[in-house]
C-alpha positions as a Markdown table, in Angstrom:
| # | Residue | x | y | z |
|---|---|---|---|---|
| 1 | Unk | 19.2 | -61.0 | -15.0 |
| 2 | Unk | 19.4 | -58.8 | -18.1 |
| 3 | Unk | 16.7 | -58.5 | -20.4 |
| 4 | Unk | 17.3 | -60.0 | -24.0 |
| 5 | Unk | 17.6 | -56.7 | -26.2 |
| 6 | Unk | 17.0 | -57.1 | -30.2 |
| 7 | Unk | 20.0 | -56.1 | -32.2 |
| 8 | Unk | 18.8 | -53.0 | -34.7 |
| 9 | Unk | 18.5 | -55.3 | -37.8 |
| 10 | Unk | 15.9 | -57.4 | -35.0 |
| 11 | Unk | 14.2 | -54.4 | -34.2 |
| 12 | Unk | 14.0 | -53.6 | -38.2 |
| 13 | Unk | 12.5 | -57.0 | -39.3 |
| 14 | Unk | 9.9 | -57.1 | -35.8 |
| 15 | Unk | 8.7 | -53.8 | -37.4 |
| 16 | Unk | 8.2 | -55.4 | -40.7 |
| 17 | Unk | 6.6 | -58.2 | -39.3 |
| 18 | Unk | 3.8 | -56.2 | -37.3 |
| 19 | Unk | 3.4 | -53.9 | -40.8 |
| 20 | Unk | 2.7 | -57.3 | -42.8 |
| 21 | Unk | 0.5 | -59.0 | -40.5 |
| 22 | Unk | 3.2 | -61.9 | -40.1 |
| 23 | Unk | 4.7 | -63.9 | -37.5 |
| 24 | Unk | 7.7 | -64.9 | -36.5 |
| 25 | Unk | 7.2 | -68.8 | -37.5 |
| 26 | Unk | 5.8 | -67.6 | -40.7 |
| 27 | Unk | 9.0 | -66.0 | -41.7 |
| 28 | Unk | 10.6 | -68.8 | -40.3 |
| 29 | Unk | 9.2 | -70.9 | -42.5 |
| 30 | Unk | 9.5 | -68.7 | -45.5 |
| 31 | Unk | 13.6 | -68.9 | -45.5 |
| 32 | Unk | 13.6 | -72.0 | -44.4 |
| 33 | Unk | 15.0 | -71.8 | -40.6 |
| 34 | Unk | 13.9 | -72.6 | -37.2 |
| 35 | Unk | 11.7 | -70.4 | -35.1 |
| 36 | Unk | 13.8 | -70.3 | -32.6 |
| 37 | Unk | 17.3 | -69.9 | -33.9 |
| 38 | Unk | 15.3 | -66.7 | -36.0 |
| 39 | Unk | 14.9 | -65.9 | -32.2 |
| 40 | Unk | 18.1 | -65.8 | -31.3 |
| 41 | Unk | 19.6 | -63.8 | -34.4 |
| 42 | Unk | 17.4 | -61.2 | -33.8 |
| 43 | Unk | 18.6 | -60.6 | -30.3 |
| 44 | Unk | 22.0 | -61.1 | -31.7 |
| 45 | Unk | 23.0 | -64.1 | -30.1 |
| 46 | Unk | 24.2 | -66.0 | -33.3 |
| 47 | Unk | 25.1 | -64.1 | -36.4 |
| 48 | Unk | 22.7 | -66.3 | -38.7 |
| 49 | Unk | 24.7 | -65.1 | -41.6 |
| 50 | Unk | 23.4 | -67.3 | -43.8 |
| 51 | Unk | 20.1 | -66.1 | -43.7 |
| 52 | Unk | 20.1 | -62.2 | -43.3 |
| 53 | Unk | 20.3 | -62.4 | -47.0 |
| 54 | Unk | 17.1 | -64.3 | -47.6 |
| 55 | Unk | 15.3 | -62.5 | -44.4 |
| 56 | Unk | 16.2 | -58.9 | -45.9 |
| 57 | Unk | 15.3 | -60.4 | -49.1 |
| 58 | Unk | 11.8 | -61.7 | -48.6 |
| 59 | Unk | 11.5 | -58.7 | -46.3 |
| 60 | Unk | 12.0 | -56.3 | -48.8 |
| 61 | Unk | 14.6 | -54.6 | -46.5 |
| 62 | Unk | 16.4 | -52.1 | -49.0 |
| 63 | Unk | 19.9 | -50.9 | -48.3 |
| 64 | Unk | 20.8 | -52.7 | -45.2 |
């Protein structure tokens, strides 16, 4: 069975994560989505379109 693999912009936010101390559920919560569908976009299973915005956003994710 393949391993689940994050997508670069997954990678990118798991790295801002760990620098801010933060979880996960806590940027969840922040943009106002489910844990686990914030899961799945960053292993690129759905697209979550509608909240890369706010995720780069409250990330502070410049020129992505």
């Amino acid at each position: 069975m393949k391993k689940r693999a994050l997508t670069p912009f997954g990678i990118e936010v798991k790295k801002k994560l760990i620098e801010l101390n933060m979880t996960q559920r806590q940027l969840a919560e922040a943009v106002g989505m489910g844990e686990v569908y914030l899961n799945v976009v960053l292993h690129g299973e759905r697209s979550g379109e509608k909240y890369v915005r706010a995720i780069e956003t409250y990330l502070d994710l410049h020129g992505k």
